[in-house]
C-alpha positions as CSV (number, residue, x, y, z in Angstrom):
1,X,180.3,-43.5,31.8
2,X,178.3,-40.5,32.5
3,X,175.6,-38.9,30.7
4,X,174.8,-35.2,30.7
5,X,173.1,-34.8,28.3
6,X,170.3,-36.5,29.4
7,X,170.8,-34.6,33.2
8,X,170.9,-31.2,31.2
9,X,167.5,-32.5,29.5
10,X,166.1,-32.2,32.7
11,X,166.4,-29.1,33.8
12,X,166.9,-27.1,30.0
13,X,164.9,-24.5,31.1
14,X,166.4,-23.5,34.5
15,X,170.1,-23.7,32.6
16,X,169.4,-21.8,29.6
17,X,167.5,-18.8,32.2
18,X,170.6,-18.9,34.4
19,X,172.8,-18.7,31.7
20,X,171.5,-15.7,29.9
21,X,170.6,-13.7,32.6
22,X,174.7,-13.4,33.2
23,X,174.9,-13.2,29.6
24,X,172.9,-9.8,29.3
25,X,173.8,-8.6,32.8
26,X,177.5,-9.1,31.2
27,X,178.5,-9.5,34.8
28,X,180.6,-12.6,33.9
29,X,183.4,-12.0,36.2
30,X,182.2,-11.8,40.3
31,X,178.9,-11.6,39.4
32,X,175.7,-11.9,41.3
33,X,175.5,-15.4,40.6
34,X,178.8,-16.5,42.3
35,X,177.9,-15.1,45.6
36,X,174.8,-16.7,45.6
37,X,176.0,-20.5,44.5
38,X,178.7,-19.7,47.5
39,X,175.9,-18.5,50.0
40,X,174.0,-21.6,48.8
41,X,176.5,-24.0,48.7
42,X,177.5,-22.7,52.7
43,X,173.7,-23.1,53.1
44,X,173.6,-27.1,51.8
45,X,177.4,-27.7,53.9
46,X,176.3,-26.0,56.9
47,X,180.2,-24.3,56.9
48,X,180.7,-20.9,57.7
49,X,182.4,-19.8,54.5
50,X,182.8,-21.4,51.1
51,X,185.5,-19.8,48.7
52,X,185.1,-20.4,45.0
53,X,187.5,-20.7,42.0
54,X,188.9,-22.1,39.0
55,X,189.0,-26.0,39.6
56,X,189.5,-28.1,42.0
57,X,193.5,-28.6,41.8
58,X,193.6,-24.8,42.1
59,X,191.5,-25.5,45.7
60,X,194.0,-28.1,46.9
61,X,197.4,-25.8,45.6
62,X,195.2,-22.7,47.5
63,X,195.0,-24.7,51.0
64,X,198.4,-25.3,50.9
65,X,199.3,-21.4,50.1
66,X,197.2,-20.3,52.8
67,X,198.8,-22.9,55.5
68,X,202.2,-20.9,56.0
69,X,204.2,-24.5,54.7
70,X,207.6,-24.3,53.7
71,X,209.4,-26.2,50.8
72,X,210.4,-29.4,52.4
73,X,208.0,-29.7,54.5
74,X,205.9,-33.0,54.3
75,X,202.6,-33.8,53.2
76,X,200.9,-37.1,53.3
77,X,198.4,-38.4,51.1
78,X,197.2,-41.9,49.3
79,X,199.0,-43.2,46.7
80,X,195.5,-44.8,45.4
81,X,194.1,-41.5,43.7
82,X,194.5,-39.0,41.1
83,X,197.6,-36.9,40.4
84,X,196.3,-34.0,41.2
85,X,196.5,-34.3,44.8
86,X,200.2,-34.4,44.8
87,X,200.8,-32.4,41.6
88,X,200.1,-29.0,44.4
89,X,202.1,-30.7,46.9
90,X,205.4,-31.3,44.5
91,X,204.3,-27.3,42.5
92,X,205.1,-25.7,45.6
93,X,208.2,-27.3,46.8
94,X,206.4,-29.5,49.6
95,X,207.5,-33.3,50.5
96,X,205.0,-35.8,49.2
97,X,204.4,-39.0,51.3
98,X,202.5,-41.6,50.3
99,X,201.0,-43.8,52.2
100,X,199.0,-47.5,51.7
101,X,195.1,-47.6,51.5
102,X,192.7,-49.4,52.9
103,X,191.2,-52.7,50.8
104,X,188.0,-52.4,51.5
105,X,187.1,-48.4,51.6
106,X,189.9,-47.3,49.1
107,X,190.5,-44.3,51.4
108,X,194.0,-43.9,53.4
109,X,194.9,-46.6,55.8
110,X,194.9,-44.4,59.2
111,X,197.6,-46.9,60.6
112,X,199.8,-46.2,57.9
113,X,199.3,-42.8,58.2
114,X,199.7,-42.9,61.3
115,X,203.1,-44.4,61.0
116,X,204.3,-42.2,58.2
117,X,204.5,-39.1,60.6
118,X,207.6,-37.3,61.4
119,X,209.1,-34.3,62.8
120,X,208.8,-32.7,59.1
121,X,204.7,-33.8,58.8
122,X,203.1,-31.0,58.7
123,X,199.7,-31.6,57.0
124,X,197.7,-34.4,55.8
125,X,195.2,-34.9,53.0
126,X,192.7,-37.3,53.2
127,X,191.4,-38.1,49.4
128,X,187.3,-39.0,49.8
129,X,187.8,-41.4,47.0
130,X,185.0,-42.5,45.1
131,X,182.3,-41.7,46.6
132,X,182.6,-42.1,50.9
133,X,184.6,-40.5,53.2
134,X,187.9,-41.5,54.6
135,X,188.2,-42.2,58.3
136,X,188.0,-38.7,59.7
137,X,187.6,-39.4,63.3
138,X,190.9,-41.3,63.9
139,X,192.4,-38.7,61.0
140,X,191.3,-35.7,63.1
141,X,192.5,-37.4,66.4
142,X,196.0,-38.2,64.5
143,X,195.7,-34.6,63.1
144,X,195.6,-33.0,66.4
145,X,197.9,-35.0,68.5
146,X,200.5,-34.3,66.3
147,X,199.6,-30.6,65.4
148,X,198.9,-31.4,61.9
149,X,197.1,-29.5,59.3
150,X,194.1,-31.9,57.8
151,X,192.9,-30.6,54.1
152,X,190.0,-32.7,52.9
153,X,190.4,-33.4,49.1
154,X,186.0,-33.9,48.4
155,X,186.4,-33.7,44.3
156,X,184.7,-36.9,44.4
157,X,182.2,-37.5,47.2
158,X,180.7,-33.8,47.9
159,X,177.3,-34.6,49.7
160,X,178.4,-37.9,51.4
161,X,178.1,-37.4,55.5
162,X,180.2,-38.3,57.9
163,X,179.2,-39.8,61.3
164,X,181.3,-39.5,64.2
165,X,181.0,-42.2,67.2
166,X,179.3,-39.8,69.5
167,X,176.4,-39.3,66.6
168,X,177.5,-36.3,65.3
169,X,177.2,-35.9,61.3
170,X,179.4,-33.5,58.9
171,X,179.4,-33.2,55.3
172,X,182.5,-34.5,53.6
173,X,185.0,-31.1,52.9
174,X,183.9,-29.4,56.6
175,X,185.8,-31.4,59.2
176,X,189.2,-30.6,58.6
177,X,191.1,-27.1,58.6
178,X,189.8,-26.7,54.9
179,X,188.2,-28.5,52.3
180,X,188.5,-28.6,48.9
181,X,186.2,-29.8,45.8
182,X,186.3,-29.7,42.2
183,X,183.2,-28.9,39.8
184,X,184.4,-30.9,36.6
185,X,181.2,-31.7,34.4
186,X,181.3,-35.4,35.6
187,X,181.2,-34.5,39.3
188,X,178.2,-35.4,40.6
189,X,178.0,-31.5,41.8
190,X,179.3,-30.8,37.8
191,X,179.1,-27.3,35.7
192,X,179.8,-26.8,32.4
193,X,183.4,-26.5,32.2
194,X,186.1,-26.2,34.9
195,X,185.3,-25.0,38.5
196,X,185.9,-25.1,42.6
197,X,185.9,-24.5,45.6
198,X,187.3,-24.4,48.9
199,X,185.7,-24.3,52.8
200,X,186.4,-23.5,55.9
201,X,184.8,-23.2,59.5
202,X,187.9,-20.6,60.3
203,X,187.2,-17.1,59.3
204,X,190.6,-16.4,59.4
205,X,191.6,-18.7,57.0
206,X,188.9,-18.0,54.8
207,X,189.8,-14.4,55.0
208,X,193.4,-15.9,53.7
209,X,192.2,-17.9,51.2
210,X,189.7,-15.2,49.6
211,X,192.8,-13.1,48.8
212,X,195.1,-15.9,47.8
213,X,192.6,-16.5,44.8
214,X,192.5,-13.0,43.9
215,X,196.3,-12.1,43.1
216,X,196.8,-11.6,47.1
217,X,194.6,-8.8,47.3
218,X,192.9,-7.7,50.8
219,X,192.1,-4.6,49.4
220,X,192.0,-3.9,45.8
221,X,195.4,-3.2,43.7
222,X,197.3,-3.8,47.2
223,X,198.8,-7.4,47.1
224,X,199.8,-8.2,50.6
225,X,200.8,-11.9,49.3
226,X,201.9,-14.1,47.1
227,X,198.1,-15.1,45.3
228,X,196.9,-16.8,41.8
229,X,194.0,-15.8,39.7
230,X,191.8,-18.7,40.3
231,X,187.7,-17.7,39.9
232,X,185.0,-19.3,39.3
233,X,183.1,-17.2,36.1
234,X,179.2,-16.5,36.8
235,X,178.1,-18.8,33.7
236,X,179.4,-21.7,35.8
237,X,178.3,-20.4,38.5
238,X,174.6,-19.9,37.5
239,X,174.4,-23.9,36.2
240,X,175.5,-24.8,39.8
241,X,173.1,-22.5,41.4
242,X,170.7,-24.8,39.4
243,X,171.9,-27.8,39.9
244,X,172.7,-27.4,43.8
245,X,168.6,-28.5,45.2
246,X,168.9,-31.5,42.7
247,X,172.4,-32.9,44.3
248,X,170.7,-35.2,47.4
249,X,168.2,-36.8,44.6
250,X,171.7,-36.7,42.2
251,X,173.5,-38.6,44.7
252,X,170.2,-41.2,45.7
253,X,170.1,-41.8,41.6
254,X,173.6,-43.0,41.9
255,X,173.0,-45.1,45.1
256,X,170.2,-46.8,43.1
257,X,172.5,-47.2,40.3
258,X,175.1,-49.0,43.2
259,X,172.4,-51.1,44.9
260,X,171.3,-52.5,41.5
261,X,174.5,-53.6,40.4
262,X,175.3,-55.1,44.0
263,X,172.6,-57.3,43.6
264,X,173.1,-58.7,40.6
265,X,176.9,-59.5,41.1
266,X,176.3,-61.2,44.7
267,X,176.5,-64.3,42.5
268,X,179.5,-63.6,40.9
269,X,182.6,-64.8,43.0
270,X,185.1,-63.2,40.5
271,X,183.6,-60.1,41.4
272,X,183.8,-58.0,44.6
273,X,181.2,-55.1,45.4
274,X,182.0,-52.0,46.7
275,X,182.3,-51.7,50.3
276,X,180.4,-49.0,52.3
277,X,181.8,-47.4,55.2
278,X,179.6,-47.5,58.3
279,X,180.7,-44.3,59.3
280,X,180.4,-42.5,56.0
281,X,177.2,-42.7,53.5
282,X,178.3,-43.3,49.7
283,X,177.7,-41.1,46.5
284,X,178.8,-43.6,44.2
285,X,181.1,-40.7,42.0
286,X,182.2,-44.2,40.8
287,X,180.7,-47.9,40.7
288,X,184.1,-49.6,41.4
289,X,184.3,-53.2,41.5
290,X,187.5,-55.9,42.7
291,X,188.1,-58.1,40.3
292,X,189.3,-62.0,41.5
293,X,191.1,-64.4,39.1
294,X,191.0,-63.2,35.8
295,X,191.8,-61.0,33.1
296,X,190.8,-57.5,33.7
297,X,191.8,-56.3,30.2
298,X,189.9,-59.2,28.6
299,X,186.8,-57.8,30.6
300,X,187.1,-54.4,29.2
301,X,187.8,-55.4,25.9
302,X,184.6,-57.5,25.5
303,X,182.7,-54.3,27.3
304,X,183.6,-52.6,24.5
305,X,183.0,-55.1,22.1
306,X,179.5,-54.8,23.3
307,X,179.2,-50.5,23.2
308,X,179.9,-50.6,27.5
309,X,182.4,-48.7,28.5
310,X,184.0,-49.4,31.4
311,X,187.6,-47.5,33.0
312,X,190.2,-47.9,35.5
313,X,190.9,-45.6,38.2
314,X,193.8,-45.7,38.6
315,X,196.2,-48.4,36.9
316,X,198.9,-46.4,38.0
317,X,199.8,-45.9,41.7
318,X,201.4,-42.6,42.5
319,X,204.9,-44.0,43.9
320,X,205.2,-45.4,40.4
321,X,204.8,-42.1,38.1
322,X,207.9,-41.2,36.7
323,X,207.6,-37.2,38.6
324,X,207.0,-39.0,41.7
325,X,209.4,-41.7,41.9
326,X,211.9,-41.6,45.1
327,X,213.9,-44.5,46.4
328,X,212.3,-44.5,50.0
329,X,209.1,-45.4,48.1
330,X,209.4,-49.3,48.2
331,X,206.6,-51.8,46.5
332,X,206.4,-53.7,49.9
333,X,205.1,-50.6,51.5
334,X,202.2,-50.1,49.0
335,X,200.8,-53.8,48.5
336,X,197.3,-52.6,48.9
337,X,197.3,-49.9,46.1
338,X,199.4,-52.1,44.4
339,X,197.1,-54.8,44.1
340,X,194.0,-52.5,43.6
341,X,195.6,-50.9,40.5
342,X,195.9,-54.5,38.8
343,X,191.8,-55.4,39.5
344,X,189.5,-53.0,40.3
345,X,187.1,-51.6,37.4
346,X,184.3,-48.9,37.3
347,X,181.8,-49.3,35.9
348,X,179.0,-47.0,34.0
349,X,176.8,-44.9,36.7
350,X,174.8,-41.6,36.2
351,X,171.8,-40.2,37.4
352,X,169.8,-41.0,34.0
353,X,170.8,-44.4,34.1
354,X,167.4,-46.6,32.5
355,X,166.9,-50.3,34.1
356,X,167.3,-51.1,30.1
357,X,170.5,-49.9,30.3
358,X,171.8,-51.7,33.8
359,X,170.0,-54.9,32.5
360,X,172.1,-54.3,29.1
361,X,175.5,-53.8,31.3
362,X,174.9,-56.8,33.9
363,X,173.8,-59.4,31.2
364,X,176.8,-58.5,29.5
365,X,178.8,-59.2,32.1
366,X,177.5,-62.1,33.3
367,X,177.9,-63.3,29.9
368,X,181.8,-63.0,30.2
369,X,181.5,-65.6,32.7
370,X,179.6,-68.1,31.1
């Protein structure tokens, strides 16, 4: 599904330099390097602050902690996503909702959310899934009407832009009250091994959420709050630094990857393309396709009869996971996400991926057909 080997190939040199410069500084905790992949990284966003740490379910469980929420408060998010998103929510004693997505986009269905308000909402988190942007506009307009708190989950589409209707353009993770991403090695902003981040155009927040991922601390060995211990080591620190300039021509490799495949499937009616947002650009984190009137499993099964690998996110919606399940959550509520976690597929997309390669994948397919 990814390959990065192929992307370290590339740019070996820079890597292995980053790398052992921390190595003989042994500065591998706060060192150089994080501050400047964070003054970088606020560079690329154009947001005021960008706070670093562990991974990006640490970022999403930090927002919350820094948001003054109380247990039984409510939350609302997708139920078309991964667990992690509502794993924070349920760890610190908050109400998950979850609300229907759209067909098309994948992202939250504003109308539902929009319904699913009530006098116990107090925060809302958009999940970018897949590679675009959810609706921010009407979410931000929702969001403020009602005095909500909006925290952008970006693990999966860091470098899209959003557009507002008035022409203005934002990356995806600086629109709401905070933003959150993860560094996982198959992001398509990936170290090597577990990392994240959080921003934020409030510098009072930030101020919050610097100390929440260091035990609390303001000043050092006085713990004003409740924190974690959630950093972000230099080693990873110095690959992102490297890999940061390459993430626009990262993302375009995808979008070739995307455009390649749409072509070729236009002629298949038992397959549906993505669909691309006009409002948001896409970074294709995943190639994921609808399937029509047969056999997913069958699909996948002669994929990897033929050495293609090919997954589904998600099979599972969230209102059905055993730690989620509550009886106000009702099938009839979700029939999007329901039906979405019965046919869509992703498919394999990288930035090394050779036209060999996509020919290999789309004959292949089109063989399942005949």
């Amino acid at each position: 599904m990814v390959d990065l080997k192929s992307q370290y190939q590339k740019i070996k040199d820079q890597v292995d330099e980053a790398i052992m410069n921390v190595i003989d500084s042994t500065a591998f905790i706060k060192g150089p390097e994080v501050k400047e992949f964070q003054v970088a990284l606020e560079s690329y966003l154009d947001v005021k602050h960008v706070i670093p740490c562990g991974n990006g379910t640490d970022a999403l469980q930090i927002a919350l902690m820094a948001l003054d929420l109380k247990p039984g408060d409510e939350v609302i998010t997708a139920d078309f996503t991964f667990a992690a998103t509502v794993e924070v929510i349920g760890l610190l004693n908050l109400v998950p909702v979850f609300v229907d997505v759209d067909r098309d986009t994948f992202n939250i269905d504003v109308d539902e959310l929009n319904k699913a308000i009530t006098p116990k909402t107090k925060a809302i988190i958009p999940v970018h899934l897949f590679g675009q942007c959810s609706n921010m506009e009407r979410i931000m307009e929702i969001a403020k009407k009602h005095n909500l708190f909006v925290i952008e989950d970006t693990a999966q589409a860091i470098g899209s832009t959003y557009t507002f209707s008035n022409g203005e353009r934002k990356k995806a993770g600086t629109i709401g009250n905070v933003g959150t991403t993860s560094f996982f090695p198959s992001k398509n902003l990936g170290c090597y091994g577990d990392g994240g981040a959080l921003f934020t155009n409030d510098s009072a927040l930030a101020e919050r959420l610097n100390a929440i991922v260091n035990h609390g601390m303001y000043k050092r060995y006085y713990h004003d709050e409740i924190g974690v211990n959630s950093r972000l080591d230099s080693i990873q620190a110095a690959v992102l630094r490297v890999k940061l300039p390459n993430l626009d021509a990262y993302n375009q490799a995808r979008r070739d990857v995307a455009n390649y495949y749409n072509n070729a499937f236009l002629a298949v009616d038992e397959l549906e393309t993505p669909v691309i947002s006009e409002d948001s650009t896409h970074v294709f984190h995943q190639y994921t396709l609808k399937t029509n009137g047969i056999n997913r499993d069958d699909l996948i099964a002669f994929l990897k009869n033929k050495g293609i690998p090919a997954m589904v996110y998600y099979p599972v919606p969230l209102h059905h996971q055993k730690a989620y399940i509550r009886p106000e959550f009702k099938d009839e509520n979700y029939p999007i996400t329901l039906e979405l976690c019965k046919s869509v597929i992703s498919l394999p997309i990288h930035t090394e991926m050779e036209k060999d390669q996509l020919e290999y994948i789309i004959e292949s397919i089109k063989e399942f057909f005949i």
